[in-house]
Residue frames relative to the residue before (quaternion, step in Angstrom):
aa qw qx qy qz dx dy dz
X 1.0000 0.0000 0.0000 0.0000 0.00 0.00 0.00
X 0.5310 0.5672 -0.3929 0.4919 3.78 1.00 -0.99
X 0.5498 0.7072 -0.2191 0.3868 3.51 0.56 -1.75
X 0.7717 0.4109 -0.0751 0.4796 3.56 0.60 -1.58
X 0.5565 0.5374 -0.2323 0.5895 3.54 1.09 -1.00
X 0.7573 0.4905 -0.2952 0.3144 3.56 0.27 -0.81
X 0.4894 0.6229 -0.3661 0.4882 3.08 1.79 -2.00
X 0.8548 0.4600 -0.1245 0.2056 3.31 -0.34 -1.91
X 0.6707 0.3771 -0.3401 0.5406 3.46 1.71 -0.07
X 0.4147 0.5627 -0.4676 0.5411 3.41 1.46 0.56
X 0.6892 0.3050 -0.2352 0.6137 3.82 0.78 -0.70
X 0.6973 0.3797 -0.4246 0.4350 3.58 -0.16 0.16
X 0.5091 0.6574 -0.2992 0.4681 3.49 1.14 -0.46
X 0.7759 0.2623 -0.0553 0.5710 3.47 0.91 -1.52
X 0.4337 0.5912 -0.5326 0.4227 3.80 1.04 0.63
X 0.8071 0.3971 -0.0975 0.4259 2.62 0.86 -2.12
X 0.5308 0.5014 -0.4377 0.5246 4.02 1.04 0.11
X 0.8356 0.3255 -0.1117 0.4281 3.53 -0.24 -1.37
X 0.4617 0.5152 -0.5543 0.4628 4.05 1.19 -0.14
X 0.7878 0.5418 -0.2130 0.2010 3.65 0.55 -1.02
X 0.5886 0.5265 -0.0061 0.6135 2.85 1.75 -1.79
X 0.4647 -0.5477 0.5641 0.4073 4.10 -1.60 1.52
X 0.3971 0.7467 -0.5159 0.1365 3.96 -0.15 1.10
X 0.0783 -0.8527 0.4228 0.2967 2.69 1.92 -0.82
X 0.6459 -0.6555 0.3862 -0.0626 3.24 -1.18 1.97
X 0.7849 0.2926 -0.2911 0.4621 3.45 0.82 -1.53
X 0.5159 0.7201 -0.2703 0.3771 3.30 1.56 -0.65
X 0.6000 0.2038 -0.3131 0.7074 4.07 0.89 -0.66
X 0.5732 0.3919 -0.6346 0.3393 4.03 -0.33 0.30
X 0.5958 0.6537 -0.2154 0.4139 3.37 0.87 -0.80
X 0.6064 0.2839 -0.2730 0.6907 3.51 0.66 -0.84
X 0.5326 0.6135 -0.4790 0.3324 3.81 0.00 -0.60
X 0.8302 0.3499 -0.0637 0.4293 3.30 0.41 -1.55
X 0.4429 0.7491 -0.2177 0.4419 3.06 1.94 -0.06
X 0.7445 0.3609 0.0222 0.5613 2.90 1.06 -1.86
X 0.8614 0.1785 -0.0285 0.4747 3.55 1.09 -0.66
X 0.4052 -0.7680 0.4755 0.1412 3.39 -0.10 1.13
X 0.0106 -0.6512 0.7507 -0.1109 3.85 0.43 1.51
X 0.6840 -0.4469 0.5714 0.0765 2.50 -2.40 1.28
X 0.8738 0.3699 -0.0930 0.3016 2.71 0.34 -2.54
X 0.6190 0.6083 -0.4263 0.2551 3.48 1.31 -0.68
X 0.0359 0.6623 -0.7200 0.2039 3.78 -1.03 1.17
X 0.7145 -0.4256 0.4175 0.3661 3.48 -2.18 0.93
X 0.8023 0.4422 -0.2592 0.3058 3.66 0.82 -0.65
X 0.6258 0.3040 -0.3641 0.6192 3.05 1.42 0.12
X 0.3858 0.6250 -0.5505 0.3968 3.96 0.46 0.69
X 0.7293 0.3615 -0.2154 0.5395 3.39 1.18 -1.41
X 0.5367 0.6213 -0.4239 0.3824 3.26 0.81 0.14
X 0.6271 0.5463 -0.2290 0.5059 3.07 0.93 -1.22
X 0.7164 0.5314 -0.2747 0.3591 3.56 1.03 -1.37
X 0.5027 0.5512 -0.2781 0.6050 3.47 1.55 -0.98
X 0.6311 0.4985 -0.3954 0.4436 3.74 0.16 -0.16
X 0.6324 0.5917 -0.1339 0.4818 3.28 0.67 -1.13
X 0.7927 0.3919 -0.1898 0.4266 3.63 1.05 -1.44
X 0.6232 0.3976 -0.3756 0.5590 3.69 1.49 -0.97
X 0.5344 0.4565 -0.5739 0.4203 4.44 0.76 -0.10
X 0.6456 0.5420 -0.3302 0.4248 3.74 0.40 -0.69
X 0.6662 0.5470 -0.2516 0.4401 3.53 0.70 -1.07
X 0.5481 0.5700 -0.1843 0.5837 3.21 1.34 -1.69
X 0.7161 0.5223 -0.2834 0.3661 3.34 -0.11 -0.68
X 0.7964 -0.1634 -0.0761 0.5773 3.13 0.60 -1.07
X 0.3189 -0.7512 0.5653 -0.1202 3.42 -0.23 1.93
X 0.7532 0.4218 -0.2576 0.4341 3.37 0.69 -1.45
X 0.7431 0.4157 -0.2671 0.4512 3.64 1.18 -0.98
X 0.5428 0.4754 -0.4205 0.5501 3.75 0.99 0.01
X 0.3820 0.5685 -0.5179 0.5125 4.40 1.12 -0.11
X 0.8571 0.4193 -0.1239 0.2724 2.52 -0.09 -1.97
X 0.7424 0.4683 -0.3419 0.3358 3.38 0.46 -0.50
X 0.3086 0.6936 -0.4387 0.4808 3.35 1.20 0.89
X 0.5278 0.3690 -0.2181 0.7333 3.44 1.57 -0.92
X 0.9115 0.1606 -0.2145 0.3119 4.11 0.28 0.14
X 0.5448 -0.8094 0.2169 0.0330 2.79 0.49 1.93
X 0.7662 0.5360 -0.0164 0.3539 2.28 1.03 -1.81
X 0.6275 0.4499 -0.1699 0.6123 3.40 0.88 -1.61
X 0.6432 0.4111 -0.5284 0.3715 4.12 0.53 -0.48
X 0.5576 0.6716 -0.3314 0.3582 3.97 1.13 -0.73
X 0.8035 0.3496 -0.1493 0.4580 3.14 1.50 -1.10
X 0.4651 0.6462 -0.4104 0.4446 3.09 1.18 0.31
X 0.6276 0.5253 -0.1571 0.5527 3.20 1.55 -1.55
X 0.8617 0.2546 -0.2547 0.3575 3.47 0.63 -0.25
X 0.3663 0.6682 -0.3752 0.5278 3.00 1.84 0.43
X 0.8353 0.3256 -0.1039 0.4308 3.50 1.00 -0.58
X 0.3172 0.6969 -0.4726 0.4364 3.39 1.36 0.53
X 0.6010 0.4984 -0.4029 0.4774 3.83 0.51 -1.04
X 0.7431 0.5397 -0.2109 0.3347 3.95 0.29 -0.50
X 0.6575 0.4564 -0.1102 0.5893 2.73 1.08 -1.51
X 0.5687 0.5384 -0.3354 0.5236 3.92 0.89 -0.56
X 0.7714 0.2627 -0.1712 0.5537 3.35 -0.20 -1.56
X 0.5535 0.3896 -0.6239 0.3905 4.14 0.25 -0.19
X 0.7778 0.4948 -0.2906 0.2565 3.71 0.17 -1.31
X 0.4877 0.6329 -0.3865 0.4607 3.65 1.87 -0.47
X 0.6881 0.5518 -0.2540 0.3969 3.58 1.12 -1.64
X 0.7140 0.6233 -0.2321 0.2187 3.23 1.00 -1.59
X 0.6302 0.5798 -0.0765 0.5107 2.47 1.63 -1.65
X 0.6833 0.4666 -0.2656 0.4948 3.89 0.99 -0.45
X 0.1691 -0.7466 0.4626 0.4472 3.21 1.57 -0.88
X 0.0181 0.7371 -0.6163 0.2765 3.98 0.75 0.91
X 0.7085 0.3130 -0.4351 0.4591 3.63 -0.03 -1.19
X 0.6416 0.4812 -0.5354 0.2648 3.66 -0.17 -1.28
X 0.3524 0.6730 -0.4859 0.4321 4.35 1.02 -0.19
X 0.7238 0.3718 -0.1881 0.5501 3.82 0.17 -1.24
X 0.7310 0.3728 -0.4167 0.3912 4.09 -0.12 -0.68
X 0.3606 0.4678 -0.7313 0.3410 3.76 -0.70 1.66
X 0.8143 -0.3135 0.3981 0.2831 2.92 -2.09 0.05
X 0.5072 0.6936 -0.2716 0.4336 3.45 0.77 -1.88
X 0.6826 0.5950 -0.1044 0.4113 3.10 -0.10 -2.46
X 0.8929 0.1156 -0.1428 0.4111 3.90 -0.05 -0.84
X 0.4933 0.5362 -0.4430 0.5224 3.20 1.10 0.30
X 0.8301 0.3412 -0.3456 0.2740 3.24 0.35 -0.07
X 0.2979 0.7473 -0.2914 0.5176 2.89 2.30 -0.86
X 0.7021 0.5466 -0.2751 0.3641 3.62 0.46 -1.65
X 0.7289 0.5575 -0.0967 0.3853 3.07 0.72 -1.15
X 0.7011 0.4333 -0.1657 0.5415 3.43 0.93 -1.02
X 0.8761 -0.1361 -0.2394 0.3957 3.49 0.72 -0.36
X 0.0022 0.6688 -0.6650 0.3323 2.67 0.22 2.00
X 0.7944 0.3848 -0.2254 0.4123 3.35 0.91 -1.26
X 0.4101 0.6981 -0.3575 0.4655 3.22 1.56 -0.61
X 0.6891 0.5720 -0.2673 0.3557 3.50 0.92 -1.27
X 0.5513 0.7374 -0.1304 0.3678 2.75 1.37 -1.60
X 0.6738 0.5713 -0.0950 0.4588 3.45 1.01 -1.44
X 0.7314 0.4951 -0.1312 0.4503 2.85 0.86 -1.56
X 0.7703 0.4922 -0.2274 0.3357 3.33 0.77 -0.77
X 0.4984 0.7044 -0.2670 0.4290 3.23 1.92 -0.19
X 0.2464 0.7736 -0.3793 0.4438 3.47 1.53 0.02
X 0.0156 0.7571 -0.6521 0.0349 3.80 -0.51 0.80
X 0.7798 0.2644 -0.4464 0.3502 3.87 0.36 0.20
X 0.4316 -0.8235 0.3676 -0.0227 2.75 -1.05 1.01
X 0.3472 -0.8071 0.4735 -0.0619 3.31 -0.98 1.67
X 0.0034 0.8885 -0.4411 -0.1264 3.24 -0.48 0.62
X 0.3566 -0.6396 0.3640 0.5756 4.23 -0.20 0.34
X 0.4875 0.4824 -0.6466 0.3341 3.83 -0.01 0.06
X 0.8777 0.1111 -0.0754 0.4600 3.48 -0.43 -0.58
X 0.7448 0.2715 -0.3061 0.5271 4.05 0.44 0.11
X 0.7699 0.4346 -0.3485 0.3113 3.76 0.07 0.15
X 0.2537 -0.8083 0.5054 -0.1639 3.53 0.21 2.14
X 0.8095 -0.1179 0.3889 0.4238 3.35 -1.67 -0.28
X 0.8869 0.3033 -0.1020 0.3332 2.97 -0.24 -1.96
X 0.7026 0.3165 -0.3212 0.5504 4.25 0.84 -0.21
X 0.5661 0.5213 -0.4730 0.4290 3.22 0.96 0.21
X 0.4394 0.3789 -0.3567 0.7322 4.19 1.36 -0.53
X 0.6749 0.3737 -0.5359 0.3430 3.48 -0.65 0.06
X 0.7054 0.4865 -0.2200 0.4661 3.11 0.57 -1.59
X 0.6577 0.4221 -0.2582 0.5680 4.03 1.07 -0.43
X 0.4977 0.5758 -0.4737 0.4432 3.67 0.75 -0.16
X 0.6842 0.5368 -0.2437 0.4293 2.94 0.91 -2.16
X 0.4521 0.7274 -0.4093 0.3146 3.91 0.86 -1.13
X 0.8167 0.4717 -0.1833 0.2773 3.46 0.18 -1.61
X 0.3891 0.6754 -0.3996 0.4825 3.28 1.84 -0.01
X 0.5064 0.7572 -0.2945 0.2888 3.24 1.07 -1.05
X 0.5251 0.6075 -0.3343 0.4934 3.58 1.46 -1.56
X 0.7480 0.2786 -0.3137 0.5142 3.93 0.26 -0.87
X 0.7215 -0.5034 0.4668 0.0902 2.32 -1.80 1.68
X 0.8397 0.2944 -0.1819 0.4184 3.97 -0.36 0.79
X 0.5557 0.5987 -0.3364 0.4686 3.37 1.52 -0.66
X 0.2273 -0.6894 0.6465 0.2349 3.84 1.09 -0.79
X 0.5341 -0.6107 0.5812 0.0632 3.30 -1.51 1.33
X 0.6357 0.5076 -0.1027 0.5724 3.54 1.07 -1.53
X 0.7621 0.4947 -0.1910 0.3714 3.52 0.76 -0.70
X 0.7065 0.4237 -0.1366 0.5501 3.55 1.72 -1.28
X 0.4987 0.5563 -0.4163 0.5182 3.68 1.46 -0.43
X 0.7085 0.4874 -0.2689 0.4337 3.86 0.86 -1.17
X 0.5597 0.6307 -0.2525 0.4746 3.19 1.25 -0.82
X 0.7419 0.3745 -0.1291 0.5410 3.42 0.58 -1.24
X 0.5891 0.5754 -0.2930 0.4858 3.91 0.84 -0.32
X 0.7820 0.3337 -0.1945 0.4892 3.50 0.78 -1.17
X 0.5917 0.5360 -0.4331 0.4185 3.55 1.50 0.14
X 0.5250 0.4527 -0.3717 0.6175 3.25 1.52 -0.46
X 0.7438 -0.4858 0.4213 0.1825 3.90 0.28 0.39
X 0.5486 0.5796 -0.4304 0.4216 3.49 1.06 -0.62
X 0.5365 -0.6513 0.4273 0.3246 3.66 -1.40 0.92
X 0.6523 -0.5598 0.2436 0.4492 3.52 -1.01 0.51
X 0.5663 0.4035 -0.4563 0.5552 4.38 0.78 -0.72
X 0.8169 0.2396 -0.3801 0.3616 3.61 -0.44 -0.19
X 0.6149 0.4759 -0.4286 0.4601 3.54 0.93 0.01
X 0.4957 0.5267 -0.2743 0.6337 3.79 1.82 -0.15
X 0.7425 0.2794 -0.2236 0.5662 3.73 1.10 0.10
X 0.3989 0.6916 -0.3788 0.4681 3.15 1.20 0.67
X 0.5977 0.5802 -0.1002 0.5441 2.79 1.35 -2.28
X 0.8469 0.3438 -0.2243 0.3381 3.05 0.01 -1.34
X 0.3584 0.7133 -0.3605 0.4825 3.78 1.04 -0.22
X 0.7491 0.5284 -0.0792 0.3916 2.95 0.55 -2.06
X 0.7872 0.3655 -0.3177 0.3819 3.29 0.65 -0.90
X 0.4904 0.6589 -0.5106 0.2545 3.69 1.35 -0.44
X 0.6185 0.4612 -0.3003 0.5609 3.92 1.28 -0.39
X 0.7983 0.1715 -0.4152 0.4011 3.57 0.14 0.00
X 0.3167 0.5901 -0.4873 0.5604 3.55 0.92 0.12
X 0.7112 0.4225 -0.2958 0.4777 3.76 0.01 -0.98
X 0.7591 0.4621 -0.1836 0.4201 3.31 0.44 -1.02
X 0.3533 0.6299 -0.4161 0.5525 3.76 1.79 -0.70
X 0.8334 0.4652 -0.1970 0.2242 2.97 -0.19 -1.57
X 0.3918 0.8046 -0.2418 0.3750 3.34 1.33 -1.28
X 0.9391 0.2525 0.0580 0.2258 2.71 0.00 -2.32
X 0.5377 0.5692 -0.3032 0.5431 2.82 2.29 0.14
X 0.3638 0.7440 -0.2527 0.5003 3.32 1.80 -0.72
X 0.9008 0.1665 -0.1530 0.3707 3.49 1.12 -1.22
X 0.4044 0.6225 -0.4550 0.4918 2.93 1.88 0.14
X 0.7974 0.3763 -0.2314 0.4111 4.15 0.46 -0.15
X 0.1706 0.8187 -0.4895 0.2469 3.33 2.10 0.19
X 0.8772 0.3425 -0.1693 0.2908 3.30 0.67 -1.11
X 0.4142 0.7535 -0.2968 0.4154 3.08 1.97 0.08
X 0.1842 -0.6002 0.6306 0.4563 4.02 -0.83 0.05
X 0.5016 -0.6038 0.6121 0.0957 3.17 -1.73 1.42
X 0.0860 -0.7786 0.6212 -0.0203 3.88 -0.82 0.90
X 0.0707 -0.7931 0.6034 0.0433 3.65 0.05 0.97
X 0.0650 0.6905 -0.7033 0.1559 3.67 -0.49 1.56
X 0.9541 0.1076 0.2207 0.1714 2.43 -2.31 0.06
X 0.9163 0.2167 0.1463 0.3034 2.71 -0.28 -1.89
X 0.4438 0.6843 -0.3230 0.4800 2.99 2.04 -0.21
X 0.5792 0.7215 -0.1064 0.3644 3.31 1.32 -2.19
X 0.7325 0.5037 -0.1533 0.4315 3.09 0.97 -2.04
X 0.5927 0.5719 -0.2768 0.4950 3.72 1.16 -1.26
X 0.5772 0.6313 -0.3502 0.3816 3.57 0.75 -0.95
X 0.7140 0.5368 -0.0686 0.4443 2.90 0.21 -2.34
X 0.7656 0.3756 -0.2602 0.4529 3.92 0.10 -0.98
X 0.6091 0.6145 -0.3185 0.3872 3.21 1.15 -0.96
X 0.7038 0.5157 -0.1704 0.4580 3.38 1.11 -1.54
X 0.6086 0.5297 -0.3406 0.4828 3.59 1.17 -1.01
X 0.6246 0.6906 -0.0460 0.3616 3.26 0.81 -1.04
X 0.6446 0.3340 -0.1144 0.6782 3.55 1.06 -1.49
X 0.7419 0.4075 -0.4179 0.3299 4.06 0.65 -0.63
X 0.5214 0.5167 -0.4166 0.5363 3.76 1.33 -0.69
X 0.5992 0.6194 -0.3867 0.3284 4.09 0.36 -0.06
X 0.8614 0.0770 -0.1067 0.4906 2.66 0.88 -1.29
X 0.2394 0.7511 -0.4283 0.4417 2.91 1.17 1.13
X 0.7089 0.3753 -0.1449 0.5794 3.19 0.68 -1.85
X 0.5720 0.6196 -0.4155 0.3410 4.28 0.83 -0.77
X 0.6489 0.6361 -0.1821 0.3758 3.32 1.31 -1.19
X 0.7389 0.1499 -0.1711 0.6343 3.23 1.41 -0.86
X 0.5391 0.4317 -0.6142 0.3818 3.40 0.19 0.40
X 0.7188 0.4645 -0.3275 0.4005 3.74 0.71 -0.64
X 0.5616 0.6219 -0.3026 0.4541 3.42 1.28 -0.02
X 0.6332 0.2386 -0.2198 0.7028 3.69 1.58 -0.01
X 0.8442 0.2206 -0.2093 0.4413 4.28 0.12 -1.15
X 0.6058 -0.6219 0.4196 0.2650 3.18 -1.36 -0.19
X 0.5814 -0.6037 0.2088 0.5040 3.52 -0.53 0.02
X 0.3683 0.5935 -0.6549 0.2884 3.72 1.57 -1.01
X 0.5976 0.4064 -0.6562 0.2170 3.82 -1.43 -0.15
X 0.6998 0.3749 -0.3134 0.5210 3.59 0.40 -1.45
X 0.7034 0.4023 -0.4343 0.3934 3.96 0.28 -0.68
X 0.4047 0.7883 -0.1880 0.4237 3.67 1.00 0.36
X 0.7620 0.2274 0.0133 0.6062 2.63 0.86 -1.99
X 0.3341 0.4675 -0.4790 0.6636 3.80 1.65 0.38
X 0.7574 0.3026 -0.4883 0.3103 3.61 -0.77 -0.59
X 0.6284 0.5893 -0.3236 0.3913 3.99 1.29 -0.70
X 0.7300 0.3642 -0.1949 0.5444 3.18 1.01 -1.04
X 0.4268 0.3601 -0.5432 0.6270 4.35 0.86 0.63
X 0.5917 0.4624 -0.5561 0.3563 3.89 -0.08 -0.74
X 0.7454 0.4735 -0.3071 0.3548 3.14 0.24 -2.21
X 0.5325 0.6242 -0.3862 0.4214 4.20 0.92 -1.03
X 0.6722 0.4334 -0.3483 0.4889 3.35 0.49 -1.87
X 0.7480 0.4721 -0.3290 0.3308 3.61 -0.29 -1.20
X 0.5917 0.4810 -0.3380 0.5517 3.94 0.93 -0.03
X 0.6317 0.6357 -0.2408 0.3726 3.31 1.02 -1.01
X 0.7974 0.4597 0.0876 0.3811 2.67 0.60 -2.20
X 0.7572 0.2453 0.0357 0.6044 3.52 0.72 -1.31
């Protein structure tokens, strides 16, 4: 039981860090399970973990998902910012296409490339903000850019930010962009595991609970702390810690 508790706060740890952060999430589960032979990890604790993530995000912003009954407008774009993803994820998923992209190879390089991409992107100094600059048209960008997300290493959290700060938008509201964003594909994660075990008998243990709970505790101190750390530094730390973690890939790969 210890054993199990441990596995699963090693994976809830990295949901709820790297779902949030330009680290991309599916990418350190991957190497995780790569490098370590977890017991506990299964499709049913993944959505667990993902469902954690979605009620810390929700939770989080509570007041702006109220409110946005009073903003019509920004709920349309959210919704239509996230159709490109949700679409092409459920075409891939459903072909098994994505399962093509999930190797080692594959995110190392992903990692690498836009990291710097990030880099770039973040160097942008005028500043946008979604009250008054985010329309139709950077909101399909910013969802175009989404669907990168499907490959393993690009990070979801990472290409929304990416694609925001080329359109200029400042870094907290281009981090609330992201985050917005993910409350629909997160939802949609989940979904599609949801339907990949339809036919399974579902066992709600323990260990299900536990994945939740850490996951959620976890994902809310993220994007908590993301908010204000991006609200004073730049991103070059996390594009960094991408250039360490392609080395550390390449060097397994390579050598």
């Amino acid at each position: 039981m210890f054993q199990e508790f441990i596995e699963i706060l090693i994976l809830s740890a990295v949901q709820g860090i790297s779902e949030f952060l330009p680290v991309s999430s599916s990418a350190h589960l991957i190497i995780i399970s790569n490098l370590y032979d977890l017991k506990s990890s299964s499709l049913l604790i993944d959505i667990s973990l993902h469902l954690g993530s979605l009620l810390a995000i929700i939770f989080f912003f509570k007041k702006d998902l109220f409110d946005l009954k009073n903003n019509q407008k920004l709920l349309r774009l959210i919704v239509i910012g996230s159709l490109p993803l949700i679409i092409i994820g459920y075409i891939l998923q459903t072909t098994e296409l994505i399962y093509i992209f999930r190797n080692i190879k594959v995110i190392a390089w992903m990692t690498l490339i836009f990291g710097i991409i990030l880099f770039f992107a973040d160097q942008r100094k005028i500043n946008h903000s979604i009250s008054t600059n985010l329309n139709f048209k950077s909101i399909l960008f910013i969802g175009f850019f989404q669907i990168l997300a499907l490959i393993p290493g690009v990070s979801r959290a990472g290409i929304t930010m990416t694609a925001a700060r080329f359109l200029k938008f400042n870094r907290v509201d281009s981090g609330k962009i992201s985050f917005l964003l993910s409350i629909p594909a997160l939802a949609g994660a989940s979904f599609l595991g949801l339907k990949d075990i339809s036919n399974q008998s579902i066992e709600i243990n323990y260990l299900i609970v536990i994945a939740v709970v850490l996951s959620f505790i976890f994902s809310y101190i993220t994007v908590k702390f993301f908010l204000n750390y991006i609200n004073k530094f730049s991103l070059n730390i996390f594009v960094i810690y991408r250039m360490f973690i392609a080395l550390f890939l390449f060097l397994i790969i390579y050598y």
